[in-house]
PDB file of N, CA, C and O in Angstrom:
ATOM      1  N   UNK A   1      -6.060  39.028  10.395  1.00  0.00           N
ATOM      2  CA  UNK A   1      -6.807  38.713   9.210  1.00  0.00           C
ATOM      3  C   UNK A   1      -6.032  39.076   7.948  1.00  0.00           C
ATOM      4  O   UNK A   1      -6.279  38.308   7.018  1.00  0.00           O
ATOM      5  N   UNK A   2      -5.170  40.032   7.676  1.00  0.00           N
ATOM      6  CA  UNK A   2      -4.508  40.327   6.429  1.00  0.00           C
ATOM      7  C   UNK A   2      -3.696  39.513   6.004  1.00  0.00           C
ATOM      8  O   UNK A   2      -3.469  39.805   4.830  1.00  0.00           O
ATOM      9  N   UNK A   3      -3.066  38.552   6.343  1.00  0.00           N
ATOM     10  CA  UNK A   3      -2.376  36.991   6.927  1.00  0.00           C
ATOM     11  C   UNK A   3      -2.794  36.072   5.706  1.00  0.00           C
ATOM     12  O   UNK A   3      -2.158  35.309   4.980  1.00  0.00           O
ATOM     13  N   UNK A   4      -4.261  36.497   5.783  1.00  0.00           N
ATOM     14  CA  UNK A   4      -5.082  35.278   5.044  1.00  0.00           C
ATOM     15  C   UNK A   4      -4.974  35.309   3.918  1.00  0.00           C
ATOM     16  O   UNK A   4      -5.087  36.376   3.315  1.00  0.00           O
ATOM     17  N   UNK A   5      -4.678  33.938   3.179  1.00  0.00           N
ATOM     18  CA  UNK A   5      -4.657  33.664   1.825  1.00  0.00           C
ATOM     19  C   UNK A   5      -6.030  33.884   0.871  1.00  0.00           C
ATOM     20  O   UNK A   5      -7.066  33.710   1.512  1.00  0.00           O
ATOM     21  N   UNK A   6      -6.211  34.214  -0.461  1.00  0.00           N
ATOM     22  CA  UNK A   6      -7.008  34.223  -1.083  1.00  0.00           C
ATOM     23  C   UNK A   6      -7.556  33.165  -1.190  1.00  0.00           C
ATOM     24  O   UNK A   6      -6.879  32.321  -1.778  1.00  0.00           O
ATOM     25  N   UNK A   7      -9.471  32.549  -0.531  1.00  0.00           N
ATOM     26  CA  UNK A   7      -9.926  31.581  -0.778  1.00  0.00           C
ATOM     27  C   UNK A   7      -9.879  30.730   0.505  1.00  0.00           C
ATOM     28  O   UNK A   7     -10.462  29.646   0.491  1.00  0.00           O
ATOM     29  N   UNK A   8      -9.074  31.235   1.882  1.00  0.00           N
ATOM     30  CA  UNK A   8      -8.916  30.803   3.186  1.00  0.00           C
ATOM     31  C   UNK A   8     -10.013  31.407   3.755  1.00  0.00           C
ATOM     32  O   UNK A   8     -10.474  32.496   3.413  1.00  0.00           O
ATOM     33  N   UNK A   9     -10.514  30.536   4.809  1.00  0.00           N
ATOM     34  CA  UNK A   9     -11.999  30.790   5.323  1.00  0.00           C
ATOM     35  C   UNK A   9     -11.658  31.135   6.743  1.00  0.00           C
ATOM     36  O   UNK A   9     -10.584  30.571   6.952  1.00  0.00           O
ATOM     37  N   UNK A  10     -11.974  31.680   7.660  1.00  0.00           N
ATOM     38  CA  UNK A  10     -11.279  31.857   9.046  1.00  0.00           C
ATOM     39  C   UNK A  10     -12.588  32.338  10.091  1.00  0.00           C
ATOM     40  O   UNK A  10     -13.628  32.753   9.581  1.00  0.00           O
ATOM     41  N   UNK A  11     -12.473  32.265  11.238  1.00  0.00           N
ATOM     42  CA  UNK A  11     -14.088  32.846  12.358  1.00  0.00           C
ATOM     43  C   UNK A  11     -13.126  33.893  13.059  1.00  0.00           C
ATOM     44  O   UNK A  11     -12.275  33.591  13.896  1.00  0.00           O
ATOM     45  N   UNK A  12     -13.355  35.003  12.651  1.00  0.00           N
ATOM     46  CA  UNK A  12     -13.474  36.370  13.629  1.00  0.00           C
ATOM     47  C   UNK A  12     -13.764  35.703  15.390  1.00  0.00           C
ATOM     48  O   UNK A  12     -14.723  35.153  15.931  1.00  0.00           O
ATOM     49  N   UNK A  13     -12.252  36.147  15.890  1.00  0.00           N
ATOM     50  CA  UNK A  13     -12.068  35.915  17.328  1.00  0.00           C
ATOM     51  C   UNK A  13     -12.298  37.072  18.311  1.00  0.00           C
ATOM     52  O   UNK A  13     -12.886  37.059  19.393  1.00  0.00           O
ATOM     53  N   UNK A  14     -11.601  38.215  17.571  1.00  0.00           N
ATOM     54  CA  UNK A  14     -12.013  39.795  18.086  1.00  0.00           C
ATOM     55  C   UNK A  14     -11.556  40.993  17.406  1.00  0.00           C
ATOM     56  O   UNK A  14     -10.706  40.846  16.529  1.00  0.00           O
ATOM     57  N   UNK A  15     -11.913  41.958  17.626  1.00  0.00           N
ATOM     58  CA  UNK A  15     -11.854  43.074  16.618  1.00  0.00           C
ATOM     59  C   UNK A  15     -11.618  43.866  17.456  1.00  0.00           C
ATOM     60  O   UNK A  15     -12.083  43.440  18.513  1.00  0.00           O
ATOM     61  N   UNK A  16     -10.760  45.566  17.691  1.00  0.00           N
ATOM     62  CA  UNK A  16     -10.652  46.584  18.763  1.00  0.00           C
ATOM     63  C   UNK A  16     -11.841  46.733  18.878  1.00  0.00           C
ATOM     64  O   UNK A  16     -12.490  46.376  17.895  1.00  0.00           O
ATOM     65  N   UNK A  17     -12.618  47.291  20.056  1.00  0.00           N
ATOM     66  CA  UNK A  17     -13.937  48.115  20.092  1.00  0.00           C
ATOM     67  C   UNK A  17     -13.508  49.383  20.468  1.00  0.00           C
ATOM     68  O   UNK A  17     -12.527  49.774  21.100  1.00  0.00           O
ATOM     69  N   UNK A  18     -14.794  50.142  19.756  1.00  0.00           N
ATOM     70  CA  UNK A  18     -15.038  51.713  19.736  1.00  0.00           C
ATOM     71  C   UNK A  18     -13.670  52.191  19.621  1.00  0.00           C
ATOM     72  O   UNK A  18     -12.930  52.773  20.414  1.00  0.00           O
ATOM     73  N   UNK A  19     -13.476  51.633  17.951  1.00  0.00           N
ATOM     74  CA  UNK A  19     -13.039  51.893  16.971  1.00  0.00           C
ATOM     75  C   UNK A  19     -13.750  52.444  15.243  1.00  0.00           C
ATOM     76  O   UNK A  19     -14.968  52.313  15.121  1.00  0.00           O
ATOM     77  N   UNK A  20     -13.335  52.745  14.608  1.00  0.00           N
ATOM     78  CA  UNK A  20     -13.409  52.699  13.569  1.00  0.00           C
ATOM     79  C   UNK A  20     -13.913  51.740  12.641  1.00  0.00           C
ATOM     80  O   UNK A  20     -14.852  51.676  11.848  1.00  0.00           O
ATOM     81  N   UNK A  21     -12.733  50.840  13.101  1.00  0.00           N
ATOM     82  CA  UNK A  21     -12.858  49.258  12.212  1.00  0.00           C
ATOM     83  C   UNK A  21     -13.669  48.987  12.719  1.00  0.00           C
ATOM     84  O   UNK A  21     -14.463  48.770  11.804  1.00  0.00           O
ATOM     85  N   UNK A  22     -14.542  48.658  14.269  1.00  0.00           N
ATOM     86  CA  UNK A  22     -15.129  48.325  14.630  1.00  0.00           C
ATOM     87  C   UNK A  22     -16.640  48.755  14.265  1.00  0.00           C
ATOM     88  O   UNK A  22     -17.608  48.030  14.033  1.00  0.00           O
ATOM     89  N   UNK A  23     -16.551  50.013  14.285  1.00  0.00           N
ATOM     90  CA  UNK A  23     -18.017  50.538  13.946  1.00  0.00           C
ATOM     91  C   UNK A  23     -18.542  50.373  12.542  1.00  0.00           C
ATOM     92  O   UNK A  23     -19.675  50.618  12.128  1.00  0.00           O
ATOM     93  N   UNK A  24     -17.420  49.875  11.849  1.00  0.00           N
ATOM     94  CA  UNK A  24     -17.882  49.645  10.421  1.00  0.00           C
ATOM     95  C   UNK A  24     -18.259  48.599  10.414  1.00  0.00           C
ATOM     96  O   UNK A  24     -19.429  48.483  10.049  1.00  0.00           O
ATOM     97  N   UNK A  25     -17.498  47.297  10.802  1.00  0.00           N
ATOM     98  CA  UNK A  25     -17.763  45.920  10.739  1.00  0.00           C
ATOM     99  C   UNK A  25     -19.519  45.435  11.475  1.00  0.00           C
ATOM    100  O   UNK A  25     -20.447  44.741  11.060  1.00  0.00           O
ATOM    101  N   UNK A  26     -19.266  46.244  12.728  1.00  0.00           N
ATOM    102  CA  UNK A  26     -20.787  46.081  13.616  1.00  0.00           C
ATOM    103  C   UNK A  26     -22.033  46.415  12.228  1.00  0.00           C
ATOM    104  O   UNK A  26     -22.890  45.660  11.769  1.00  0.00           O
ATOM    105  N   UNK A  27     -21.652  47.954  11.826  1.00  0.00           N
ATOM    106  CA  UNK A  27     -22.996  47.965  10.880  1.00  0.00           C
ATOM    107  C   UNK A  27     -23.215  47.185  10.236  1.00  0.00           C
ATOM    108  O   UNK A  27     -24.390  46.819  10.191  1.00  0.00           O
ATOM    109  N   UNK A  28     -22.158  46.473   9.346  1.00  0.00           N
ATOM    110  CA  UNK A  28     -22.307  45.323   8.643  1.00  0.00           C
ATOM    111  C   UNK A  28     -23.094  44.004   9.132  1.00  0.00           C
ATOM    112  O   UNK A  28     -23.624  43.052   8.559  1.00  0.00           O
ATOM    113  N   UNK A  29     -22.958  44.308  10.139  1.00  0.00           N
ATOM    114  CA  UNK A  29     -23.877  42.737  11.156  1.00  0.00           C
ATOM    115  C   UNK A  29     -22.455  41.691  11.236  1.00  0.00           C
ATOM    116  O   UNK A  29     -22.732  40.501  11.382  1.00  0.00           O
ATOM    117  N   UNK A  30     -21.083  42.011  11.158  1.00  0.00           N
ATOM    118  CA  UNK A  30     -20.375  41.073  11.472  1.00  0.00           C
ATOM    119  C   UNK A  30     -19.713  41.161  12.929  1.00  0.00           C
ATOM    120  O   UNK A  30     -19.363  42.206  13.477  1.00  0.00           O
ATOM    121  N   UNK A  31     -19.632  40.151  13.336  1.00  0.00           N
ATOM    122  CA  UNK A  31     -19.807  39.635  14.741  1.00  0.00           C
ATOM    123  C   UNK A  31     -18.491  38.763  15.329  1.00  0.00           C
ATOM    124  O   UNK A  31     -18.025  37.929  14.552  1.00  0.00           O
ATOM    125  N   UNK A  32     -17.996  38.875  16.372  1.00  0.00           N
ATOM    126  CA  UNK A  32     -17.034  37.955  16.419  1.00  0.00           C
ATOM    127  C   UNK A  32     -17.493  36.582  16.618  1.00  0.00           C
ATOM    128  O   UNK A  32     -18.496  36.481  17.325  1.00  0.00           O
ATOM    129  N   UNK A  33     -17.054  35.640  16.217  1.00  0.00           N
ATOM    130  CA  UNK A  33     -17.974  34.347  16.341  1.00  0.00           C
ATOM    131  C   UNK A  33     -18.403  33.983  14.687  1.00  0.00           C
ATOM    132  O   UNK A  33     -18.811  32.864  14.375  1.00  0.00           O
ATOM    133  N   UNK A  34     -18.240  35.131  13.671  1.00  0.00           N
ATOM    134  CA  UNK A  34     -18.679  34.811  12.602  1.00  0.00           C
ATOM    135  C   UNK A  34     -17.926  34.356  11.666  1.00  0.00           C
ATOM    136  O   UNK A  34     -16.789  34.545  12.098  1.00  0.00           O
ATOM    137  N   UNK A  35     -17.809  33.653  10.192  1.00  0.00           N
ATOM    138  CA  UNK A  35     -17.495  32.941   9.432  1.00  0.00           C
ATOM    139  C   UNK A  35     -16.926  34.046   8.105  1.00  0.00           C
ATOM    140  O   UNK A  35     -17.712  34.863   7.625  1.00  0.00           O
ATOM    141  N   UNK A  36     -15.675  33.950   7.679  1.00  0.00           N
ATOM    142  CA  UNK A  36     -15.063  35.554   6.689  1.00  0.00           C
ATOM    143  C   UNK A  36     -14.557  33.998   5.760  1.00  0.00           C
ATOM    144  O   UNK A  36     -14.433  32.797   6.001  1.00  0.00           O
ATOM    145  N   UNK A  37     -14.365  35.060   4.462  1.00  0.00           N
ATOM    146  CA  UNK A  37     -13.686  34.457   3.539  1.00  0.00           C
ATOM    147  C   UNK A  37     -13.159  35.580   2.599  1.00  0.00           C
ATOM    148  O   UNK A  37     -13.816  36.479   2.074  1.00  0.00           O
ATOM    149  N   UNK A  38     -11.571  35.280   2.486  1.00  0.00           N
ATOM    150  CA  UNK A  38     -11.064  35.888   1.783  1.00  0.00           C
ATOM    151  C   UNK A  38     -11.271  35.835   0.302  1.00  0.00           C
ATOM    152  O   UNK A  38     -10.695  34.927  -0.298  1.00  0.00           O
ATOM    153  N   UNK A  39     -12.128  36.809  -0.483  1.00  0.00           N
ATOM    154  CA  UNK A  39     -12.315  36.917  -1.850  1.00  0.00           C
ATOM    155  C   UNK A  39     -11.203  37.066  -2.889  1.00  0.00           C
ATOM    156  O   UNK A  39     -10.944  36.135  -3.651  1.00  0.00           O
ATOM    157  N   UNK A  40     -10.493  38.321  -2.931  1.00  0.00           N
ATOM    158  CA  UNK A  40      -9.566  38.478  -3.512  1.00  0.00           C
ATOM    159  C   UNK A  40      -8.633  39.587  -2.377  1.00  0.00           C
ATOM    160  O   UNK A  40      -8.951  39.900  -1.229  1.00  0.00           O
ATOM    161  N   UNK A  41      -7.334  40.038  -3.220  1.00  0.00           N
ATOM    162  CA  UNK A  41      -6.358  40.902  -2.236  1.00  0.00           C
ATOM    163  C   UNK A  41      -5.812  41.869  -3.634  1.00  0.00           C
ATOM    164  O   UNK A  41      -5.563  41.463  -4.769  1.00  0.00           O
ATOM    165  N   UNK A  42      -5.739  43.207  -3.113  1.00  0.00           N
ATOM    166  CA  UNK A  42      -5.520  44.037  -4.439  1.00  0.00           C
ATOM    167  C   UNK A  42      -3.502  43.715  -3.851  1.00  0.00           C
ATOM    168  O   UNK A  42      -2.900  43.086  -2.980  1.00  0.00           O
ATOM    169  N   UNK A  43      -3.198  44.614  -4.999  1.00  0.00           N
ATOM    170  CA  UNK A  43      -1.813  44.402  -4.708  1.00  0.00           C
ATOM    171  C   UNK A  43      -1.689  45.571  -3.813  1.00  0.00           C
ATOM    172  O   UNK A  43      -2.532  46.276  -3.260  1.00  0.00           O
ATOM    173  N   UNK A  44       0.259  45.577  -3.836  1.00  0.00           N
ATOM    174  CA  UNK A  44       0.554  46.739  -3.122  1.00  0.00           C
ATOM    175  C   UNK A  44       0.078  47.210  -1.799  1.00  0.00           C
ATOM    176  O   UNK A  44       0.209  48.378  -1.434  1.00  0.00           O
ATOM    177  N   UNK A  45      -0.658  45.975  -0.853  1.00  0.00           N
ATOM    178  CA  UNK A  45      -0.736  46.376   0.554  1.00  0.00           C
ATOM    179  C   UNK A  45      -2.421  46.770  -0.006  1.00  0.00           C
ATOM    180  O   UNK A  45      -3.084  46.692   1.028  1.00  0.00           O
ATOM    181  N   UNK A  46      -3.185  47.074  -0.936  1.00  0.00           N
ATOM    182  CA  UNK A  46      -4.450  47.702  -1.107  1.00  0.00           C
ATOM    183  C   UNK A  46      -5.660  46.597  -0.255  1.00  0.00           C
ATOM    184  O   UNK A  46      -5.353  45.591   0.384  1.00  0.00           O
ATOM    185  N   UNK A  47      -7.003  47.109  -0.465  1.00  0.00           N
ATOM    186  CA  UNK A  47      -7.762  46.383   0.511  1.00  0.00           C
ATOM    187  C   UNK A  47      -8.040  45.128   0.022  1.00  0.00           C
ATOM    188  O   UNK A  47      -8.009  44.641  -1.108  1.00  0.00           O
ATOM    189  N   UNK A  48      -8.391  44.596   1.400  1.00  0.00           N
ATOM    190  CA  UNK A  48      -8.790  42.648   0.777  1.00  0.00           C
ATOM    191  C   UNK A  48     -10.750  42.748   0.840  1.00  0.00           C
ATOM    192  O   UNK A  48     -11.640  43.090   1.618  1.00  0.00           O
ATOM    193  N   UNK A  49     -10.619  42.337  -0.185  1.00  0.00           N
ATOM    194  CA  UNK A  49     -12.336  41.844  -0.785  1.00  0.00           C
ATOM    195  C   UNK A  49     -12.561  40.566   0.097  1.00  0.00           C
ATOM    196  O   UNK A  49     -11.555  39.866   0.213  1.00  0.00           O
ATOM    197  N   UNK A  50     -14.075  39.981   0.960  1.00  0.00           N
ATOM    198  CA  UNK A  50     -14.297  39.603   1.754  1.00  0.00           C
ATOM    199  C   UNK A  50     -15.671  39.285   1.390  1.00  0.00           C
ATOM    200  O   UNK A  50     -16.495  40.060   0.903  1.00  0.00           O
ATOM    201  N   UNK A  51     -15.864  37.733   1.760  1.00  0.00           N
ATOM    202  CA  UNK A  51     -17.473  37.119   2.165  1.00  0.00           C
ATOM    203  C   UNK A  51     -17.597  37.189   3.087  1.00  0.00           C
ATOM    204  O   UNK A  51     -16.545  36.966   3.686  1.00  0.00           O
ATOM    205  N   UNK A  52     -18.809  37.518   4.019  1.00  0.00           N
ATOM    206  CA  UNK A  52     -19.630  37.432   5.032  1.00  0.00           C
ATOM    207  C   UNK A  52     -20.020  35.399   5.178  1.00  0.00           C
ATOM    208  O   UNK A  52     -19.856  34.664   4.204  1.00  0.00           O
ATOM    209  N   UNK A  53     -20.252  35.153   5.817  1.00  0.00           N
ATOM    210  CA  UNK A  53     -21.137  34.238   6.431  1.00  0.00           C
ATOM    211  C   UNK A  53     -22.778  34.531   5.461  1.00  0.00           C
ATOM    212  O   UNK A  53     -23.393  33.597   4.947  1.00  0.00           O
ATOM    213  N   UNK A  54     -22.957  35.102   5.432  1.00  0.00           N
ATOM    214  CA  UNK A  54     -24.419  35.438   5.238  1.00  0.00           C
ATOM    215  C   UNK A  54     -24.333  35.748   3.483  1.00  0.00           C
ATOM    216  O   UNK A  54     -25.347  36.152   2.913  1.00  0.00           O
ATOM    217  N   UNK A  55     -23.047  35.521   2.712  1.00  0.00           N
ATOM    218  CA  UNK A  55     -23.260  35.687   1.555  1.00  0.00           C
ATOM    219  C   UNK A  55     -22.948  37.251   0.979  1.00  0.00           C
ATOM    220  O   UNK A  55     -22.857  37.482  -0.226  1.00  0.00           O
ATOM    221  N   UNK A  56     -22.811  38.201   1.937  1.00  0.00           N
ATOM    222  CA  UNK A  56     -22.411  39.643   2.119  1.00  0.00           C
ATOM    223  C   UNK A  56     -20.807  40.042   1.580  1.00  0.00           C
ATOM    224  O   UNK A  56     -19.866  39.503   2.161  1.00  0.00           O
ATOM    225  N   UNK A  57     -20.602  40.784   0.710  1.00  0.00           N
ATOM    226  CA  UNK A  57     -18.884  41.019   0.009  1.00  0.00           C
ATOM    227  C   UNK A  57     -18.805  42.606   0.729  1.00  0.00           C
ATOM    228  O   UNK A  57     -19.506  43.603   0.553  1.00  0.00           O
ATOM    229  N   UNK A  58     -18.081  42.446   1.270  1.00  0.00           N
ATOM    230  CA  UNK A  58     -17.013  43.812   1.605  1.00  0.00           C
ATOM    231  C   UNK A  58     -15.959  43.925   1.345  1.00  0.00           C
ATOM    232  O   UNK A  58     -15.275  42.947   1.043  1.00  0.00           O
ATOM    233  N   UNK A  59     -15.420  45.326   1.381  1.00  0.00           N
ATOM    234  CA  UNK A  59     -13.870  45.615   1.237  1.00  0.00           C
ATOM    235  C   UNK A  59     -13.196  46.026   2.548  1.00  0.00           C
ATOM    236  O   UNK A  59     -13.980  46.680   3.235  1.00  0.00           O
ATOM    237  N   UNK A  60     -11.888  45.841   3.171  1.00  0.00           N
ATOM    238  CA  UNK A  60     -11.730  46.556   4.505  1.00  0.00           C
ATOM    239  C   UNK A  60     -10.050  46.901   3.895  1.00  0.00           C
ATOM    240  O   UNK A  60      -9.503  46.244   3.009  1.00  0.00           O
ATOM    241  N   UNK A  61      -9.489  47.986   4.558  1.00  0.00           N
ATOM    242  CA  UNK A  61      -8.118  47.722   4.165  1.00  0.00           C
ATOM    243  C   UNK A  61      -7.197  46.967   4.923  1.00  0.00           C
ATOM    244  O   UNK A  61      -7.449  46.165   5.822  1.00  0.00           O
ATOM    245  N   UNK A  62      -6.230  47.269   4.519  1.00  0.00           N
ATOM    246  CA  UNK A  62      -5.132  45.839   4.977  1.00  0.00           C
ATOM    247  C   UNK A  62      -5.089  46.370   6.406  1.00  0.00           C
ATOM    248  O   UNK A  62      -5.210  45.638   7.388  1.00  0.00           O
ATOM    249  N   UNK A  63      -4.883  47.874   6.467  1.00  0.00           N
ATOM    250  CA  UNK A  63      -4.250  48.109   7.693  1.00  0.00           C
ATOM    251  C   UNK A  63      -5.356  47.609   8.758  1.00  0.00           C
ATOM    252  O   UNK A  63      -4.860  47.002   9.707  1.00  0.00           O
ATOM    253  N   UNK A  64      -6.774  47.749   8.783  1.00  0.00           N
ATOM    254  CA  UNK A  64      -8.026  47.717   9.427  1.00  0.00           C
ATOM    255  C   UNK A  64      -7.181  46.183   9.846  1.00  0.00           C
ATOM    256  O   UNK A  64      -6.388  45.982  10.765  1.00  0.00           O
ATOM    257  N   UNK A  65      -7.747  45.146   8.692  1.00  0.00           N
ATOM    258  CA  UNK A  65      -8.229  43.985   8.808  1.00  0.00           C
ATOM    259  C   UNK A  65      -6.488  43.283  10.101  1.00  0.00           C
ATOM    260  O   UNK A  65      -6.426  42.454  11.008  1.00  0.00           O
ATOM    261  N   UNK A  66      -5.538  44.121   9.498  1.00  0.00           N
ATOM    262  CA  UNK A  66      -4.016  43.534  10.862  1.00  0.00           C
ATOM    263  C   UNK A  66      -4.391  43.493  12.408  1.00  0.00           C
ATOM    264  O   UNK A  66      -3.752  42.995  13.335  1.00  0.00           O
ATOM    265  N   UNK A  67      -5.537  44.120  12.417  1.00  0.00           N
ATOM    266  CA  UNK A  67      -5.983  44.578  13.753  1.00  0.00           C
ATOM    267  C   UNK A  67      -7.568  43.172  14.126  1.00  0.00           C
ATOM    268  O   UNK A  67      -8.494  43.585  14.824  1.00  0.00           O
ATOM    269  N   UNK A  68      -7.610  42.259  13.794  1.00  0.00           N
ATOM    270  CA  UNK A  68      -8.851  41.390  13.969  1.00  0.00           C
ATOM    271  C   UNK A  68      -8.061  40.299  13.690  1.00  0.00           C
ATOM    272  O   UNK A  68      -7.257  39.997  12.807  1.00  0.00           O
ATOM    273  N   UNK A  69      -8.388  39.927  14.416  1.00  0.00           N
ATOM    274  CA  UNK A  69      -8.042  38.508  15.255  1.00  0.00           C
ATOM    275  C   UNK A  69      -8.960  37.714  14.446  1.00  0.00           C
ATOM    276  O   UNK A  69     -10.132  38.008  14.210  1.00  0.00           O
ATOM    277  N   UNK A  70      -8.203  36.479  13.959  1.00  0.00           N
ATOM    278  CA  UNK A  70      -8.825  35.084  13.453  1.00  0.00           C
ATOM    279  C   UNK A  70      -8.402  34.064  14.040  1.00  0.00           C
ATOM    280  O   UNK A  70      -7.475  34.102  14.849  1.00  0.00           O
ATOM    281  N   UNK A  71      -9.080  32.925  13.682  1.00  0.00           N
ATOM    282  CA  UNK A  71      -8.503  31.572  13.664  1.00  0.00           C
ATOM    283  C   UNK A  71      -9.072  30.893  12.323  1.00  0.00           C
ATOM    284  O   UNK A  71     -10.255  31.053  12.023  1.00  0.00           O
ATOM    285  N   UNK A  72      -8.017  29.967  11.352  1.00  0.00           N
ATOM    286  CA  UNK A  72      -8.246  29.539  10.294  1.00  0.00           C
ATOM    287  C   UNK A  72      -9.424  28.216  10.574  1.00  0.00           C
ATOM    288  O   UNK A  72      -9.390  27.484  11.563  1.00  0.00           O
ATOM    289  N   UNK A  73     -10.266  28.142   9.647  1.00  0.00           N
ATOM    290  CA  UNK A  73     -10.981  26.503   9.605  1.00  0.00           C
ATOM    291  C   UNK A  73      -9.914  26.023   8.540  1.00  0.00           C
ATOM    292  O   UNK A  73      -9.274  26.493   7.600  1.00  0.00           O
ATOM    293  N   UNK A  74     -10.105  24.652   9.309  1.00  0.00           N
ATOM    294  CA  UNK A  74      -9.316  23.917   8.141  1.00  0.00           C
ATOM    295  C   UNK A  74     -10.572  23.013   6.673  1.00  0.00           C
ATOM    296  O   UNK A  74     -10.074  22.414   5.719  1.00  0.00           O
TER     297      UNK A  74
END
């Protein structure tokens, strides 16, 4: 996922479990199977800003998001 361009839309394929990243993303209600969009990207490696499917903005950091598996929609 850190891959992704600002404004590229992509579906969560898989994420580590019983993880970290993982336990954060679950509370969130995001799901593999679900719909992300890259909002913005700070510089310097900092975290990427993120839409939910459901209209939901999060932040994750770069290092988290290297670890979740996408595939782009075109």
């Amino acid at each position: 996922m850190s891959r992704l361009k600002i404004g590229q839309k992509a579906v969560i394929d898989s994420f580590p479990e019983n993880s970290g990243e993982s336990l954060k993303l679950l509370s969130l209600g995001i799901l593999p199977g679900d719909e992300i969009e890259v909002t913005s990207k700070a510089l310097l490696f900092g975290p990427l800003s993120l839409k939910h499917c459901n209209d939901t903005f999060f932040a994750l950091r770069r290092s988290h998001a290297s670890k979740i598996f996408v595939r782009l929609i075109d």
